[in-house]
C-alpha positions in Angstrom: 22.7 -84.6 -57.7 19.4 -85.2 -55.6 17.3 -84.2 -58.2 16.2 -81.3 -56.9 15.1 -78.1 -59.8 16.9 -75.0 -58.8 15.0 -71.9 -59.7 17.3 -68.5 -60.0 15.8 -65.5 -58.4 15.0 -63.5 -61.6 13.0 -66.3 -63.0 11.0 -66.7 -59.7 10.3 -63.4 -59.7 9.0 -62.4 -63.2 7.0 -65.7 -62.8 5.1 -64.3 -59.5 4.9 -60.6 -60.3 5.0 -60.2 -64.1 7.6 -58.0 -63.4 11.9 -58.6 -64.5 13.9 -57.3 -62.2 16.2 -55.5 -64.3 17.9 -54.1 -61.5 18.9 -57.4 -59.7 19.8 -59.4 -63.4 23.6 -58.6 -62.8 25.1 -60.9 -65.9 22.5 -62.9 -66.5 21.4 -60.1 -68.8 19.5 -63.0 -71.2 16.8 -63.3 -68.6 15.6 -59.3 -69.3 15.8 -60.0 -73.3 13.7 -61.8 -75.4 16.2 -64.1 -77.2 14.2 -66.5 -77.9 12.5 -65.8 -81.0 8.8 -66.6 -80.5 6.1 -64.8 -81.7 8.1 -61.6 -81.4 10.0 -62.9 -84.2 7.2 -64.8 -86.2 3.9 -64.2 -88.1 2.3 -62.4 -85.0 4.4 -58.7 -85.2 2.6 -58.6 -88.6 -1.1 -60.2 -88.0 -1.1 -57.5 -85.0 0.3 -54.6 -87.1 -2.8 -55.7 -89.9 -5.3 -55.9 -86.8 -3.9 -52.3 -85.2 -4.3 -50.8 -89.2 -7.9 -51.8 -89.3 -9.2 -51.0 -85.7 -7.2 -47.8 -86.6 -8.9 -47.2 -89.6 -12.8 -48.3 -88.3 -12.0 -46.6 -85.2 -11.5 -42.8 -86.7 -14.8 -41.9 -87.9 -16.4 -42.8 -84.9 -13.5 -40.9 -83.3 -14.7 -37.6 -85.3 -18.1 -37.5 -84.8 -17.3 -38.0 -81.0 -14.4 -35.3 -81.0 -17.0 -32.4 -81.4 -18.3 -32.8 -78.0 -15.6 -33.7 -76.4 -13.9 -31.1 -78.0 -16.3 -28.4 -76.7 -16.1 -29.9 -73.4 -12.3 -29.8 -73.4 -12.8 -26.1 -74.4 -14.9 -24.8 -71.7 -12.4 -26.3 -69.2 -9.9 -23.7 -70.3 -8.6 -21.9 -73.1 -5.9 -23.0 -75.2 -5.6 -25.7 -78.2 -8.2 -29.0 -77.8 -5.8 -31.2 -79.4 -2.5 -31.5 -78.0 0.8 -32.9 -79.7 4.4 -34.0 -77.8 7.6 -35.7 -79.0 7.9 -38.8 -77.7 10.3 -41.9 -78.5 9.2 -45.2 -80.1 10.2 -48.0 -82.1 14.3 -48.3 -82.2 14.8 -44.8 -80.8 12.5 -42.8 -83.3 11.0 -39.5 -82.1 7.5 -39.2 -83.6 4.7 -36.2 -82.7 2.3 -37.7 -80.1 -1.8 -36.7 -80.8 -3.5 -36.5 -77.7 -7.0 -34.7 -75.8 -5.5 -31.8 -74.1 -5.6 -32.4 -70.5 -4.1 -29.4 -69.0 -3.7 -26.0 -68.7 -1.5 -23.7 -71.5 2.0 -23.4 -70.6 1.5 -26.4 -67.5 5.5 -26.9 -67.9 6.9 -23.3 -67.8 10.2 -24.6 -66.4 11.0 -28.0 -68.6 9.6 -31.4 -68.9 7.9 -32.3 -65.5 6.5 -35.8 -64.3 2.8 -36.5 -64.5 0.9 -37.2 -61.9 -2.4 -39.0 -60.8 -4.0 -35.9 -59.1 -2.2 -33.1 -61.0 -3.0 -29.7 -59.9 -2.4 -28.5 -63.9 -5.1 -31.3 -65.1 -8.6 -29.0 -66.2 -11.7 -30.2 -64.5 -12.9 -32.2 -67.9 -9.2 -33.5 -68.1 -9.4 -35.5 -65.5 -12.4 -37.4 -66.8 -10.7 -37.7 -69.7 -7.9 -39.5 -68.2 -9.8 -41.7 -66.2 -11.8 -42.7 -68.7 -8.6 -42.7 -71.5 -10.5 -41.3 -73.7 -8.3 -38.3 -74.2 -5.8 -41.1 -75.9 -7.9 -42.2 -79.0 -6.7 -39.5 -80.9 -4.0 -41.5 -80.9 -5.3 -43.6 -83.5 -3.9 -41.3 -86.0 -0.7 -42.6 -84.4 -1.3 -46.2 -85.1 -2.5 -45.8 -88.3 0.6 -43.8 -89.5 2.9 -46.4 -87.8 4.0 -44.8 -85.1 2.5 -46.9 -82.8 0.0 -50.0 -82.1 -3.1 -51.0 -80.0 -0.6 -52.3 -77.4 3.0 -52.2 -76.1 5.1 -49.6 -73.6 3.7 -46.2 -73.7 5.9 -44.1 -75.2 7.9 -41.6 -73.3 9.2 -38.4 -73.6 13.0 -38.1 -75.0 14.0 -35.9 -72.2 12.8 -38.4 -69.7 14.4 -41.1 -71.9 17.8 -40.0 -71.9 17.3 -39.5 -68.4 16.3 -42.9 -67.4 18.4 -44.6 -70.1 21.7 -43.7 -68.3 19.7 -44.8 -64.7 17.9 -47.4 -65.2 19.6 -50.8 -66.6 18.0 -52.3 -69.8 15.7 -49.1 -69.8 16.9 -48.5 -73.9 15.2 -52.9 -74.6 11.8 -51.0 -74.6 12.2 -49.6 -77.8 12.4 -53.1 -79.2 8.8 -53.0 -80.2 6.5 -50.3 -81.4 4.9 -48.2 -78.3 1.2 -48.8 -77.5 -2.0 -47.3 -76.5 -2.3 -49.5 -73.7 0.1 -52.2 -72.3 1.3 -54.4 -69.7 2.2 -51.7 -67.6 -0.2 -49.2 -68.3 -3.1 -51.9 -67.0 -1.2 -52.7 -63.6 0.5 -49.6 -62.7 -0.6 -45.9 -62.5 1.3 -42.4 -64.1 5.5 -42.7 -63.6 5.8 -39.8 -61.5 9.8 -40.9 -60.5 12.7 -43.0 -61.3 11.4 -45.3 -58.9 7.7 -45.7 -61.1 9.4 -45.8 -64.0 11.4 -48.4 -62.9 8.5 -50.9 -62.1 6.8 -49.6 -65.6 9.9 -51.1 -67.0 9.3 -54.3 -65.5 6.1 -54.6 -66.9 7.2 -53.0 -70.2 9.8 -55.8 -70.1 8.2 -58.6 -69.3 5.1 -57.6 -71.9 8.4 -57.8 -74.8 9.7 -61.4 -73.6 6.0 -62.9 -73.7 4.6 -60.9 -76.4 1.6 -63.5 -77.5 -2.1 -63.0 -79.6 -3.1 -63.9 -75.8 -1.2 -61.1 -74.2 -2.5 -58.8 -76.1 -6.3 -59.6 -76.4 -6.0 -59.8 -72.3 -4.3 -56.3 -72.2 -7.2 -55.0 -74.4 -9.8 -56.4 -72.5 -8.0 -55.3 -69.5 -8.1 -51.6 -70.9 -11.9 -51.9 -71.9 -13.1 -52.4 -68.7 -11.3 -50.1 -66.8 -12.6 -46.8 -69.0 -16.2 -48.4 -69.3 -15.6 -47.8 -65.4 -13.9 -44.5 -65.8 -10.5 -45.7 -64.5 -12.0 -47.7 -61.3 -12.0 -51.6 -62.9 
């Protein structure tokens, strides 16, 4: 009756961290879901599925010309395949067959499905320049191009870590609203998900990239993700 603007905690917080926090929303599940409309719902999803087709497209042949080397170098690091394919979940749920540089050893995950790591002991010596400078994910292109995925949005994870996390994590399932990315909120602010607990921040970001997808967003993400590999994973 003062006057006075009351601000709840979940809004303060995604609007000083660019983070939701799923885990504190309790019933006010509307604040961790993009209801209203926006340019997740407009002409935007398709202008950036058009833009992710073309850079797709243009972006190949360059890719094949540079996969000889770097496919040579991936060789000499170890024996075993150069590219590397794994299931992972995307838009609504779908499984789709991942395309990636092959970054570690044959047979890394004797046991199961194990969590990644910055400094993982099963990365080959040229696979860790490849992940720092992302390189090893342009094959991924042929991802994009067939639909599976776009330029940006959550990266996609594996089902076995999915069903995991789903049954953990609140809200973890919204992420699968839009089609996974190469690069994305997320993946510019926070590092490998190597626990429940990194995930959960991932989610956050993942989250909060859904709720304010924008042609802004986006372009910053991508610039974002330039940067950082023209400095091999140090901007």
């Amino acid at each position: 009756e003062h006057g006075i603007g009351v601000t709840t905690m979940a809004v303060l917080y995604e609007e000083l961290t660019g983070r939701l926090p799923v885990e504190h929303v309790g019933d006010q599940w509307a604040v961790a879901l993009p209801l209203d409309g926006g340019s997740a719902r407009g002409a935007y999803p398709l202008v950036k599925r058009s833009i992710a087709v073309c850079v797709a497209a243009l972006g190949l042949l360059p890719l094949a010309l540079a996969l000889a080397p770097m496919a040579v170098a991936a060789r000499l690091s170890g024996a075993g395949p150069v590219l590397y394919r794994q299931r992972r979940v995307g838009r609504a749920g779908r499984e789709f067959t991942l395309v990636k540089l092959r970054t570690m050893v044959v047979d890394a995950e004797p046991d199961g499905a194990r969590w990644a790591a910055p400094d993982d002991a099963r990365t080959t010596r040229i696979g860790r320049w490849l992940r720092r400078s992302r390189l090893d994910e342009l094959p991924q292109l042929w991802n994009v191009l067939r639909g599976d995925m776009s330029l940006v949005g959550p990266r996609p994870e594996r089902p076995e870590f999915v069903d995991e996390l789903a049954t953990r994590i609140p809200f973890y399932r919204a992420r699968h609203a839009v089609r996974p990315g190469l690069t994305g909120w997320a993946a510019i602010h926070e590092g490998y998900a190597g626990s429940e607990q990194e995930s959960l921040v991932k989610l956050q970001r993942d989250l909060y990239y859904i709720k304010h997808l924008s042609p802004g967003l986006d372009a910053y993400i991508l610039a974002r993700t330039i940067v950082a590999a023209m400095s091999l994973g140090g901007g």
